[in-house]
Every structure is written in C-alpha cells, then in structure tokens.
C-alpha positions in Angstrom: 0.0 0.0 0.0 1.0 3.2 -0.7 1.8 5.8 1.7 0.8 9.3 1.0 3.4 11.6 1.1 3.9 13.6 4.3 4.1 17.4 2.7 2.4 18.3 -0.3 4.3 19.1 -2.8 3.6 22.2 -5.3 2.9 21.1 -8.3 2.2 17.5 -7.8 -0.6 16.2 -9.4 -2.9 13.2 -7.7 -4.6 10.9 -10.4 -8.1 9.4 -10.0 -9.0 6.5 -8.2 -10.2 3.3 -10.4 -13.8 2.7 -9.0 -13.6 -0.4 -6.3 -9.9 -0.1 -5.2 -9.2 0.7 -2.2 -9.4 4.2 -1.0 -7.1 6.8 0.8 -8.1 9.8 2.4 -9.1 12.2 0.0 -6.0 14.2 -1.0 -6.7 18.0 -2.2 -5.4 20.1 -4.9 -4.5 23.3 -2.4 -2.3 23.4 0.6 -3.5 24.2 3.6 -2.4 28.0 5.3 0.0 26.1 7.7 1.8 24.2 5.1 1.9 27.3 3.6 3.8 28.0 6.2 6.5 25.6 7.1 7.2 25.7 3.4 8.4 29.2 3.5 10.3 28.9 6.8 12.2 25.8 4.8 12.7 28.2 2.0 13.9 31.0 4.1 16.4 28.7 5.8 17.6 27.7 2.5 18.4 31.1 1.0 19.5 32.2 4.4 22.4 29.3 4.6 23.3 30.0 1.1 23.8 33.6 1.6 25.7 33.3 4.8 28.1 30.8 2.9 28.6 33.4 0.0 29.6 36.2 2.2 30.8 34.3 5.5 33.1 31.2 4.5 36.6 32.1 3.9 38.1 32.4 0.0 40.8 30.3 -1.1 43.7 32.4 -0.4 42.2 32.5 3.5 41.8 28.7 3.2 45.4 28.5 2.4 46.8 30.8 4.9 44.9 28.2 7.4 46.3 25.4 5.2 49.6 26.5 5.2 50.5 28.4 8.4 51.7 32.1 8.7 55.1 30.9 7.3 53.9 30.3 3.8 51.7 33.1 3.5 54.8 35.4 4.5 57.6 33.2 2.0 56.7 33.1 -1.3 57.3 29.5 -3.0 59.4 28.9 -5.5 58.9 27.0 -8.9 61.4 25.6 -10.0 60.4 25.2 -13.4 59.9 28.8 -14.1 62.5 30.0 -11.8 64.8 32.7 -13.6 62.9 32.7 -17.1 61.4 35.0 -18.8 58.8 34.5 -21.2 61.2 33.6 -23.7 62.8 31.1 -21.9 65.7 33.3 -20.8 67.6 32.8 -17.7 68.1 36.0 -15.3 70.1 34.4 -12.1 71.9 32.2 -14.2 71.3 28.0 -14.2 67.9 27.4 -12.3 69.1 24.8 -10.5 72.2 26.8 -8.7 69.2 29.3 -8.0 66.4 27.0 -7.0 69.0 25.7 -4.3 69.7 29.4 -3.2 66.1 30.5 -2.6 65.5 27.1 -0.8 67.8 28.3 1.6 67.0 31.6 2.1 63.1 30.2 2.3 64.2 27.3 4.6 66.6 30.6 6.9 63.2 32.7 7.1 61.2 29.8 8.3 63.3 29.1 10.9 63.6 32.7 11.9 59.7 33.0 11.4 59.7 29.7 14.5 62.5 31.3 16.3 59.9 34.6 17.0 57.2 32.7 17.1 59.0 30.6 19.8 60.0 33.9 21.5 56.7 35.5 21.7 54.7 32.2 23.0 58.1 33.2 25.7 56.7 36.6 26.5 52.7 35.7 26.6 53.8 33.0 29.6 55.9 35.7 31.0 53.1 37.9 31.1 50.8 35.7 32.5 53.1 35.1 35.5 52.9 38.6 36.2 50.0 39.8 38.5 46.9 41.4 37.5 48.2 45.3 39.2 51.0 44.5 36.9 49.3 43.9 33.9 46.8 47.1 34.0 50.0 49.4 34.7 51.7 47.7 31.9 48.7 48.4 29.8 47.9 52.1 30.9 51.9 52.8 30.1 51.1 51.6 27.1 47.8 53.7 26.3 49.6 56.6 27.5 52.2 56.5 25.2 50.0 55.8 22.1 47.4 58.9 23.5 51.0 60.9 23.8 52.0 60.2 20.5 48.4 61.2 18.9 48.3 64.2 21.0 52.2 65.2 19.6 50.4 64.7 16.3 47.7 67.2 16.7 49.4 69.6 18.6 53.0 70.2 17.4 52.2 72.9 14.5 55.1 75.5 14.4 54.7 79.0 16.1 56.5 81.6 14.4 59.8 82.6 14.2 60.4 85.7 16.6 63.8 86.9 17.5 64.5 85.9 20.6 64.9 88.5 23.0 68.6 89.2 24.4 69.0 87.2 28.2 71.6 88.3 30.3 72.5 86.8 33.7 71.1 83.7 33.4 73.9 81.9 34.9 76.7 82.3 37.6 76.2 85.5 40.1 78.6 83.6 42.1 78.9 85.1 45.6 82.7 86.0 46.2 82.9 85.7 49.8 83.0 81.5 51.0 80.8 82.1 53.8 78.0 83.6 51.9 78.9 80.8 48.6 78.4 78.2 51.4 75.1 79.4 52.4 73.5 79.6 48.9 74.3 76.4 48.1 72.5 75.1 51.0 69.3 77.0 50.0 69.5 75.4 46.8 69.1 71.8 48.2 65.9 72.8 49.6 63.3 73.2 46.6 62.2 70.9 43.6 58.5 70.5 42.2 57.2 70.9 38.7 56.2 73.9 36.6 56.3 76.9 39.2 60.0 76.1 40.3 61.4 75.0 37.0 62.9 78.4 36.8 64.0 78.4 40.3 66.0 75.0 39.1 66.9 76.8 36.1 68.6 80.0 38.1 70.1 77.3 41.1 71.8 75.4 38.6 69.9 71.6 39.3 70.2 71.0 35.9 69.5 67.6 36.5 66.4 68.1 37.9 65.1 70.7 35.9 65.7 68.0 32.9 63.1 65.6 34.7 60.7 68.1 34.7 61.3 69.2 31.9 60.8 65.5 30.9 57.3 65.4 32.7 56.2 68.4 31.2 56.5 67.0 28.0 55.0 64.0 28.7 52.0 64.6 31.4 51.2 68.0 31.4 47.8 68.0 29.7 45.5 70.8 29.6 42.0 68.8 28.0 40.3 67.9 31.0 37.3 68.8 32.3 38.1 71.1 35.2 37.4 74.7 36.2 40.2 76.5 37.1 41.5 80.1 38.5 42.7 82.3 35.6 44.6 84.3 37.8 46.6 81.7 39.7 46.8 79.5 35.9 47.9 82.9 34.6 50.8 83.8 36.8 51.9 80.2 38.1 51.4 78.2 35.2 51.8 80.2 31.5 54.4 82.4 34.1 56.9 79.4 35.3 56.4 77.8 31.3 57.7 81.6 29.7 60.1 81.9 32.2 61.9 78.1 31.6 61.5 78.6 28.2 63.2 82.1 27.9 66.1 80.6 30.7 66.7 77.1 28.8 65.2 78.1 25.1 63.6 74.5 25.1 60.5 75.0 22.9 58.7 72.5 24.6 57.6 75.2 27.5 56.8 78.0 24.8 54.5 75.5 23.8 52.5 74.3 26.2 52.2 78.2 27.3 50.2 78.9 24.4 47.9 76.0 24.5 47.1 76.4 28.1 46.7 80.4 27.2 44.5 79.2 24.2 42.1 77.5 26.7 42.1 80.6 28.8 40.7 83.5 26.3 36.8 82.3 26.6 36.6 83.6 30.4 37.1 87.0 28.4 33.6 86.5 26.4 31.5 88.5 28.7 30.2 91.7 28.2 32.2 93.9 29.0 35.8 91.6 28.6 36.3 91.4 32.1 37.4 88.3 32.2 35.4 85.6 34.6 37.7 84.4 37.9 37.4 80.8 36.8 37.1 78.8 33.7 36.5 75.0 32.5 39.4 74.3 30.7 37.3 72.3 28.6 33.9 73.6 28.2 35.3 77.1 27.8 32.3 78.1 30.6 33.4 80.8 32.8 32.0 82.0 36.5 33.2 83.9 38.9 33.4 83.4 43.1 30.7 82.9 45.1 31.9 85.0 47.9 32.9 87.8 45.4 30.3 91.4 45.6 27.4 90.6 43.7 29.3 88.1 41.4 32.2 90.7 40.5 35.7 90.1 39.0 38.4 91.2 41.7 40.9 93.6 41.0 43.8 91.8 41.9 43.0 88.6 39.2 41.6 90.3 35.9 44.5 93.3 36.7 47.5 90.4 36.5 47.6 89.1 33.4 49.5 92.2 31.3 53.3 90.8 31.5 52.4 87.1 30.5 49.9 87.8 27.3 52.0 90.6 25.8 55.1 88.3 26.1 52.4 85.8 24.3 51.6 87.6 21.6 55.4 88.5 21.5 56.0 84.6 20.8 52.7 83.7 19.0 51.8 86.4 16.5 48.6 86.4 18.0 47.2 89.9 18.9 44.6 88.3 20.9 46.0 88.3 24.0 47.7 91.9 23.4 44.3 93.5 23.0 42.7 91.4 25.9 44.7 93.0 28.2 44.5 96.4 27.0 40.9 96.3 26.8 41.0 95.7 30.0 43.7 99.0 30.7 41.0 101.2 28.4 37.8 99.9 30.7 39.6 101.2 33.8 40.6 104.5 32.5 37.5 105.4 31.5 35.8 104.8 35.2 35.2 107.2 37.7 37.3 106.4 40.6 36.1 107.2 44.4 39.1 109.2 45.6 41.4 108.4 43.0 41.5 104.8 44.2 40.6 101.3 42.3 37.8 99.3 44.0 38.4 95.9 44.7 35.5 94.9 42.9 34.5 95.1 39.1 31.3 93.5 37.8 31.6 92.1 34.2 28.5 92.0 32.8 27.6 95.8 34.0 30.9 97.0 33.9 30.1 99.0 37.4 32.2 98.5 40.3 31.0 96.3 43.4 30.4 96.5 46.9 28.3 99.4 47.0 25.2 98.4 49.2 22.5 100.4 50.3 20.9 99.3 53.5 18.8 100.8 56.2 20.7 102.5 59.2 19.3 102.6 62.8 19.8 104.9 65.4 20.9 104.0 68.4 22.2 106.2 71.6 24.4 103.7 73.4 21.8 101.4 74.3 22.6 97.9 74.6 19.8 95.9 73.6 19.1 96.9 69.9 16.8 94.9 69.1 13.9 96.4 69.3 13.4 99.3 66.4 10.8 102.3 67.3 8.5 103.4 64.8 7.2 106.5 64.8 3.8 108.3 62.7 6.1 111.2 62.1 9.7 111.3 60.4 12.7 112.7 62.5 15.9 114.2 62.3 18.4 112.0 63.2 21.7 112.9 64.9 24.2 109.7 65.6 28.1 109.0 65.2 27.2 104.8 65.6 24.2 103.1 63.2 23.3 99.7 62.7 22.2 98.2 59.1 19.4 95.7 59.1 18.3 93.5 56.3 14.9 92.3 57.6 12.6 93.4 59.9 9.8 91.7 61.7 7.8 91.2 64.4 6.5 94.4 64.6 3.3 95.4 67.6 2.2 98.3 68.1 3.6 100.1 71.6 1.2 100.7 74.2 -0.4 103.5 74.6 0.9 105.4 71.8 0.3 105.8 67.9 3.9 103.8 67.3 5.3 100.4 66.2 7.8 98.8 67.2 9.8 95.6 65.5 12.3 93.4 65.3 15.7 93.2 63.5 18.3 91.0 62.7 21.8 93.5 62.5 24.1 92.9 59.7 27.2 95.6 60.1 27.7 98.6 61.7 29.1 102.1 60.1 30.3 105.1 61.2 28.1 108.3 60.3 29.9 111.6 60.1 27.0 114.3 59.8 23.2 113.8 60.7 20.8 112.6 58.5 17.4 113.2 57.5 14.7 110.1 58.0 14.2 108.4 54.7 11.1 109.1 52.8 8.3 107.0 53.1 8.8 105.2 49.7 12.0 103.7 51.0 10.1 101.7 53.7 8.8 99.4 51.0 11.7 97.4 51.1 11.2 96.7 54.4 9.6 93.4 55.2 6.6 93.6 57.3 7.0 97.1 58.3 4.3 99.3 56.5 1.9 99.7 59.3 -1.4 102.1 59.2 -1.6 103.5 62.2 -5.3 104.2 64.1 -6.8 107.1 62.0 -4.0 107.7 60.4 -3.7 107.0 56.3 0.0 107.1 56.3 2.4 104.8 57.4 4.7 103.9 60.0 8.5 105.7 59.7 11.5 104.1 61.0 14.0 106.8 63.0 17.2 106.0 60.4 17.7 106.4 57.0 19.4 104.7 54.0 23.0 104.6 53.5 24.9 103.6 50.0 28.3 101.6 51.8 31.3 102.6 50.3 33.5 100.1 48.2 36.1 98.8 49.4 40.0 99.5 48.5 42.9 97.4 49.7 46.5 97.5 48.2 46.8 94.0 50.1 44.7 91.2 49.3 42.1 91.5 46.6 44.0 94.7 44.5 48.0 93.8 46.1 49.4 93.0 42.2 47.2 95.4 39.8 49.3 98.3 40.9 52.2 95.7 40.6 51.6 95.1 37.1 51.3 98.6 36.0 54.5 99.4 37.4 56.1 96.2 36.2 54.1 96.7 32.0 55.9 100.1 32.2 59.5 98.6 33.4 59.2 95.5 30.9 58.6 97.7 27.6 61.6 99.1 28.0 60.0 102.1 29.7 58.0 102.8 26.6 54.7 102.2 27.8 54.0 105.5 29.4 50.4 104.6 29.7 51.2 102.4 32.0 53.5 104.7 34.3 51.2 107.8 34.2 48.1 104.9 35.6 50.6 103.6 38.3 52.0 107.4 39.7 48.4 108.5 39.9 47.0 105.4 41.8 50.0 105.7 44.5 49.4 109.3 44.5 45.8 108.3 45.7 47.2 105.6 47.9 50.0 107.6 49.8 46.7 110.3 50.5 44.0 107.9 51.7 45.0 105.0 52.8 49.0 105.3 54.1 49.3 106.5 57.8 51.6 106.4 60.8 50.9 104.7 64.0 50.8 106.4 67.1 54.3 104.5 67.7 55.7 105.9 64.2 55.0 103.1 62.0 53.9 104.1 58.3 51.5 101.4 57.4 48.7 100.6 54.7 45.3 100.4 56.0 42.3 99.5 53.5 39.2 101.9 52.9 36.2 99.9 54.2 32.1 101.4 54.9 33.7 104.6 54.0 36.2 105.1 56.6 40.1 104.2 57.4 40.2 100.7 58.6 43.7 100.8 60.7 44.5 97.3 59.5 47.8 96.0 57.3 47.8 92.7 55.4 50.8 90.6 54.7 50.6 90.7 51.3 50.7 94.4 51.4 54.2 94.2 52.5 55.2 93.8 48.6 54.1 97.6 48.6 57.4 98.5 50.4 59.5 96.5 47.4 57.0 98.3 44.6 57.6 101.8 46.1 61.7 101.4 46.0 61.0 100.1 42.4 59.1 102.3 41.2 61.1 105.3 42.7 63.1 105.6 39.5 60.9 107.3 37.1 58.9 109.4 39.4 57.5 112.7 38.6 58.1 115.6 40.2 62.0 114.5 41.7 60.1 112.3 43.8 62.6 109.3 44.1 63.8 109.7 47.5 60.2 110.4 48.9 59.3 107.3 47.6 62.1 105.0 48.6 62.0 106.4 52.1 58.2 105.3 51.8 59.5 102.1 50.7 61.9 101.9 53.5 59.5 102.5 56.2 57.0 100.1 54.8 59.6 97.2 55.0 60.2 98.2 58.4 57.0 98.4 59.9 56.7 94.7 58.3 59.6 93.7 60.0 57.9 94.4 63.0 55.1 92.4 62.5 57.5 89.4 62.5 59.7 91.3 65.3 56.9 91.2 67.9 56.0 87.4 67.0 57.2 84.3 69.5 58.4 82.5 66.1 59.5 86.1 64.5 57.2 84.5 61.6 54.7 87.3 60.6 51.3 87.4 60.9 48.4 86.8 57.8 47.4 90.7 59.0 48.2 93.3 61.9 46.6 95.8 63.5 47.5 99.5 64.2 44.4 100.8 67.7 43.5 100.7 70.6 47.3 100.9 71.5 48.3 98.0 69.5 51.0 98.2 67.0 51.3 95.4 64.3 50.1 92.7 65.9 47.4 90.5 65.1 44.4 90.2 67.3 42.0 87.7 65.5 42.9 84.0 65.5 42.6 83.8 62.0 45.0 86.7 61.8 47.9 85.1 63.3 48.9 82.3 61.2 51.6 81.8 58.4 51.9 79.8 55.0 55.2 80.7 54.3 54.8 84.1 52.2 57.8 85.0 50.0 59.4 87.8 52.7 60.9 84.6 54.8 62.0 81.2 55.4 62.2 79.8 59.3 63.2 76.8 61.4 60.3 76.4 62.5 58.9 75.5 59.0 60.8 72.8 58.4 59.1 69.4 59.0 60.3 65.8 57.8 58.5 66.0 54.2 59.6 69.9 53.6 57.9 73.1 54.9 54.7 74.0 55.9 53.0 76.6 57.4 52.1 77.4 60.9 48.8 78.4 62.4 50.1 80.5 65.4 53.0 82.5 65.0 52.4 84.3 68.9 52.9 80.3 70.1 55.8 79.0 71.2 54.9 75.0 70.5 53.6 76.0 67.1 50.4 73.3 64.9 51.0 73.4 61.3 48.7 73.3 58.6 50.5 70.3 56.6 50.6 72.3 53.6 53.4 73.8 51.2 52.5 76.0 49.1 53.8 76.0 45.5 55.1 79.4 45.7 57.4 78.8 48.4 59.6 77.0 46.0 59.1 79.6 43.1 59.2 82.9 45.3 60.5 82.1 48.8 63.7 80.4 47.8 64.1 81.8 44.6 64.0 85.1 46.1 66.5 84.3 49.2 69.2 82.6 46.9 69.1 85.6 44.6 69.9 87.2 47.9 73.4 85.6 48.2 73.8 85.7 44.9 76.1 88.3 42.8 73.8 91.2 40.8 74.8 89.8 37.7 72.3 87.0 38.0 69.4 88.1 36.5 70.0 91.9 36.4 66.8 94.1 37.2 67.4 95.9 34.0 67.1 93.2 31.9 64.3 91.0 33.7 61.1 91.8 35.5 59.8 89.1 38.0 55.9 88.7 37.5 54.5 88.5 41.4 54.8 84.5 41.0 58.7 85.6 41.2 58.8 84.0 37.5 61.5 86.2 35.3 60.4 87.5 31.9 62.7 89.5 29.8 62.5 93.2 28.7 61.1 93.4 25.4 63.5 95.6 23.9 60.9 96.2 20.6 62.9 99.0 18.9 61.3 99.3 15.7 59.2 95.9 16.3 55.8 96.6 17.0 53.8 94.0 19.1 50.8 92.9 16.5 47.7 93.9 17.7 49.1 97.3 18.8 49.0 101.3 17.7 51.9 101.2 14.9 54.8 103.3 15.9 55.1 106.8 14.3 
C-alpha cells in the first residue's frame, strides 16, 4: 500500500482512483495555510544558509593561509620550473638549479627565523601571564599613554612663528665672592624641587638635572584637555608664568609650547560683556563664573589686573594679537571709570561694567543702648543725629507700643558704620523694602516711619589682598617695555598718589602702614601681602615725577620696616596673615585667623621645616607651634628663589634686563625697537 506523502508538494498532481480499489483519504489540490507556512520557513532557511556561505566562509587564499601556516603566506614558494625565465625562456640568475637551491635556503633561513619569534613570543605571553593582574593594568595604561601621547604630539605640534629671541643676560653664575656667603647659597638650593612653578627656580640654582626631569614630565604629562574649572589668575601667573620663564632661561621649545595651549584654553573667560574676564574657567567647556563670595558676582581687581606681563610676552611669541588687546581692553575699561578718591575698587562687575560692593541698606539709630533689638516706629519722620548706626536686612515682628500711635519691630543687624553728619529720616517710599514694616496706624492714612535712614556703603579698597598686584603690574608693564609704555606709568603714579593720600598712615608708635578703605572710613589694618608695597615703592622710585625718588624709597623703606615688626613682635619672629594698628596696639594680630603663616615669600624659618619639607604654621604668637601640613607652591618659586638671589652676585638676572611677575617668574624686557607688538597702535 502506498503511503501518501507527508508534505504536499507544489505542483504535484494526484490521479483518480479506479472505481472499487481501495481508498485513501481524499488528497486536495490546495495546501493548507499552515503548510503554507512551514514551506516558507524551509525556504527561508535555505536562501539564508546560502547567503551566509557566499559572504561568511573564507576564499581560497584564506583557506590557504589556514592550510599553510603564517610561514607560507609570509615566503613566497618557489617553482622551479619557471624560476629565472622569462617568457622567452631566458635565464636571469643564471642555471635554475644553482638558484632553485639558493632560494631554498634563504626560504628554509626565514622559516626558521619565522619559528624562532614565534618561539620567543609564545616566551613573553607565559611571562606575562606570570605577572599579576596590578601589573598587567599598569603595563597596559603605560602603554595607552604613550599611544594617547603620540596622537596628541600629532595634533598639537604645529610651528609658532619665528620671533627673534629677546637678548638674556644673567642667566647663569652671580657667584657670591665671599665662601661664607657661597656656602650658604648652596645650601638653599638643596631645599626646593616641584614641577612647573620652580622650574625656573632650578633653572637659576643650577639643578640642571632636575630641571631635565621636569622638563621630561612636562613633555609628557602636562595635559591641559580635562574637564576642570580653574582660577585664571593663579593658571595665569603660576602656570603660562613658570612655562615663559623656563623657556626664555633654557630656550627648550617644549615650555613655549604648552604656554600657548594652556593660554589658548584661557581667552573664553574674556567672552562676557564687558571683557572682564570671569575668575574661573573650565578648561574644557570654555564656561566661565566667577566666586561665590565675590560682591554681587564681581571680577576682583587683583586677578583680571595680573595678566599684562604674561599675554603681551604671548603675543610676542605667537603672532597672536589676541592676548595683546585682551589686556589692554581691560587698561582702556579702567581708564575710563570714575574712581572714588582716585582709588581702584576691589570689585569690578563684568556683565555691568560697574564697580561692586556698594550696598544700600537701612541705618538705625541708636544712643548707646545695649539691647538693639527692638526698632521704634514713629507716625512722624525725624531728624536723626548719631556717630554709631546699625544696618538691618529684615525686619519683623512688629506690635504696636502701648499707649501710643507707634510700632515697634524686630531686626536681625548685619554691620555697623560710622556716620559723620546727621541725616534726615528716609522718605516714606524707602520703607517698601522693608519686610513687614508698612503699618497704618489708628486714623491715620500714612504709614509707620522708621527713625534711620538709607546709607549707599562705600566700596572697598585694599592695596593688600584683593588689588595687592594690579598696581604691581602697572609698574612692572611700564618697566618691561623698555620704559616705553608710558600709559602704564602715568596709571601707576596716579593710583600711589591716591594711595600715599587715603590709605597710608603712621601709628601712634611711628610706623607708616597701609590700612584699607572699608564702609567709608580708614580701617587701621595692614595685610601681609601688602608688604610687597614697600619693594614696589623702591622700584618704582626711578621714574617718578616731580623728583620724587627719594620720597618714595624712604616710603619704601619704612614700609619694610613696619613689616619687619610684625614678624619682630612674634614668638616664632614669623609674621602674621594681618596686623593691627588701635587701641594701643601696634602690628600685631588680634584675631585667630589673623595670626597664622603659610610661608609668604618675605621669609623662610626653622620652625617651617618638618620631615617632608615646609609647611605653614597656624600661630606665630605660640611658642609650640600646629602646622597646617601644607606647602605652598610658591614657596619654591618665590621664597627660595628670592633668598638665593639674595646671596647671589647682581649679575644673575639683572633688574634691568628681567622683570619678575609676582609669581617671582623672570620674563625679559622686550627691547621692541622698531618691532611693534601685532595687535598694537603702529609706531610713528
């Protein structure tokens, strides 16, 4: 019997039954949906495996470098029957058989060198699997390293341009000529090393040595593409200051640069604006802020005022103007602002181009009373006659006062200022600020008045922190051009002028000192950094109009002694963050955040010196002194640099041919001549 087949078939025909024989199952003509089906998943399977193998198996020459091992891909074979012919049978090398038995060889030497590395490299992958896995990532990330360094030497290395190369003098010997003093420097120069801001101060010791390994890491680590927001002040003058400075002292290109890319990644904190540049920018965003803390998110003085001696030395090297007309944007802004007293503000605001730190707030009168908290209110305004206010910012909790038409309220005190004349109540439109303090009073349409009056606070002026190294740097653009840029001397006479009339005093003890204009008066206060002051006024001193010289480096003089005894009248003879000059006291420091030291350029101590270097203290008036575990990176580009130049001869680094930006880096005088600096008026 026949069995009926198990798929149907397309195309396959079924023939009639003979009346009587036996029947089957009646077969159809059609196939059912499902058969359908399974017939195009077969199909589908089919074409699938036949593409795969068209595009998936290997070719022949694949099959024979399976076949035949690496070897015989890598030696051609040699056939010896056409061997040395060419097409018309003639012999190149000579008899084919001499030949046939030379290649042989030279197949049969290159298989056996082709084993002998394969041998050696089965050699190393054992070796490396001995190793341990901490081993085998650092080996790796060495690696990756080096190919990311190579890529990176690919992109960046495009040539700046040629520039003559400005004429250094004194970069080496200044040889002391007494022993005693010789002996001495070289023991300074054993005690600082780090990377970037003391390569000069290697440079200038002579650790040539060491100034080659970081020279070495420089090259090979210093990358600026990260993703991190950084000061451009501190970047400015540590950073693109210590590479110029290497580079001008050892004329290895490498520091030039990596100088202008980090300067590259700088210029977007100047898009705002007014081009007062930002305080901070991500290095690799480009996004710029400035300090939290800062007056109504200003620029300070001191930070976007730095940056004149290192971008006009960069525009020097590059071409660029960019930098050039950064900074002297920044020269025209200040020019054309009006000045309180002559004197720079500490705060500038970039997007308003206004200066900061001018308040108003609400003063309250007091008489002596302790208890200020409670603020009368009164239905009729008052004149107000008081030498000691308070200022408020909110106000609340206010009741009326029993039996009377007043209120009275609650205030939380913010600062106190001194008022030199009386003032008239404020009107009654300046209450609306005031939080819960507009108050109608029984049959009375008006409302309440508060005895005081609104004050605008003063800004604030300081030639130490905060504004210390703008006047620095207009002295210092001046001295580095060669004394050309009279711009820049005419700025720096007139803001000292100002300086020497508002804020430099003597001490009821005879001590000239710097105090700091603060809520509009005199505060009787000197900062450590404004000890540099005594430095600028000696260098400065040449130069000065009106046969001022002497005045000024008496000034000078007396500065760097009243800063002297700030250390003096210390138990470590260390001196102090700030000192005070009242209530009897005479350069000493009175807060406890006043009194410690992190080893500021004007001196080096014993009592710094701890097993991994030198670090700061936090209590220069204690005799068993805490320290604050930190050394800061200018202690090895300012401190020592500084106090090995002091035992050194004046023929290292000579003052007239190098100016020291206030990281202590040396940058030479651009003697231009006829050269003008692109980006710049050309010279008639």
């Amino acid at each position: 019997m026949t069995t009926p087949a198990l798929l149907p078939l397309s195309g396959r025909r079924i023939t009639a039954l003979a009346p009587g024989a036996s029947s089957f199952p009646h077969h159809r003509a059609t196939l059912r949906l499902s058969e359908k089906f399974i017939l195009l998943l077969i199909l589908s399977a089919f074409i699938t495996l036949c593409f795969g193998a068209f595009f998936f198996l290997p070719d022949n020459s694949k099959h024979k470098r399976f076949d035949l091992g690496l070897e015989d891909v890598l030696i051609p074979h040699i056939d010896a029957n056409k061997e040395g012919k060419l097409p018309g049978g003639q012999i190149i090398h000579g008899q084919g058989g001499h030949d046939e038995h030379r290649h042989r060889e030279e197949e049969e030497s290159l298989r056996n060198k082709i084993r002998a590395d394969h041998e050696r490299a089965l050699e190393e992958a054992k070796e490396k699997l001995r190793k341990s896995r901490e081993e085998l990532r650092a080996e790796i990330q060495t690696e990756k390293s080096k190919v990311a360094q190579d890529l990176k030497k690919k992109d960046n290395e495009r040539p700046l341009p040629p520039v003559p190369m400005p004429k250094v003098v004194g970069v080496n010997d200044g040889d002391p000529g007494d022993p005693a003093v010789k002996e001495k420097r070289d023991k300074i120069r054993e005690m600082g090393a780090t990377i970037v801001d003391a390569l000069d101060t290697l440079y200038i010791m002579g650790l040539h040595d060491e100034f080659k390994d970081g020279q070495e890491w420089i090259q090979q680590n210093l990358d600026f593409s990260v993703n991190a927001e950084v000061s451009v002040f501190e970047v400015n003058i540590r950073f693109i200051g210590g590479l110029l400075a290497a580079y001008y002292l050892s004329g290895q290109e490498v520091f030039k640069v990596k100088a202008v890319q980090l300067a590259e990644k700088l210029l977007p904190a100047f898009n705002t604006p007014t081009g007062i540049p930002w305080a901070m920018v991500n290095l690799k965003s480009g996004v710029g802020r400035n300090w939290g803390w800062a007056s109504a998110g200003s620029s300070i003085l001191a930070e976007f005022g730095t940056l004149h001696m290192e971008f006009v030395h960069l525009t020097y090297l590059t071409g660029n103007p960019a930098y050039y007309q950064k900074v002297m944007h920044i020269r025209k802004l200040l020019a054309k602002m009006d000045r309180p007293n002559g004197l720079y503000p500490n705060y500038l605001n970039p997007r308003t181009g206004r200066w900061g730190q001018r308040e108003s707030g609400f003063v309250l009168t007091y008489n002596g009373v302790n208890d200020i908290r409670r603020i009368a209110i009164s239905s009729s305004g008052v004149t107000v006659q008081a030498q000691n206010c308070e200022v408020f910012s909110t106000v609340t909790d206010c009741s009326p006062r029993i039996g009377t038409a007043d209120w009275s309220c609650s205030a939380q005190i913010t600062r106190v200022v001194s008022i030199s004349s009386p003032r008239q109540c404020c009107p009654r439109q300046c209450l609306a600020a005031l939080t819960n303090c507009l108050w109608h009073h029984p049959g009375s349409e008006g409302c309440s008045w508060l005895e005081g009056f609104w004050v605008s606070l003063p800004h604030h002026t300081s030639v130490g922190g905060l504004g210390d190294s703008f006047y620095e740097y207009l002295l210092k653009a001046w001295l580095m051009s060669d004394k050309t840029d009279a711009e820049a001397r005419r700025t720096y006479d007139e803001a000292i002028e100002a300086i020497e009339r508002h804020l430099i005093r003597k001490s009821s003890g005879g001590l000239t000192f710097i105090g700091e204009w603060k809520n509009g008066h005199l505060e009787r206060k000197m900062g450590h950094l404004t000890c540099f002051a005594g430095g600028m006024f000696a260098l400065g001193a040449d130069g000065s109009p009106d046969d001022k010289a002497g005045h000024y480096l008496q000034l000078g003089a007396e500065i760097a002694h009243t800063c002297h005894e700030s250390y003096d009248r210390t138990v470590l003879k260390l001196g102090p963050e700030a000192f005070k000059f009242d209530s009897g006291l005479e350069a000493v420091a009175v807060r406890q955040n006043e009194k410690y030291y992190i080893l500021r350029p004007e001196a080096i101590d014993k009592y710094c010196r701890v097993s991994g270097g030198f670090s700061g203290v936090k209590d220069v008036y204690s005799s068993n002194p805490t320290y604050d575990d930190v050394q800061q990176s200018f202690f090895l580009a300012e401190t020592l640099k500084y106090l090995y130049l002091l035992f050194s001869g004046d023929d290292l680094l000579p003052l007239e041919s190098w100016v020291f930006n206030t990281e202590a880096h040396p940058l030479p005088v651009l003697h231009l001549g006829n050269f003008t600096l692109p980006g710049s008026p050309a010279k008639r």
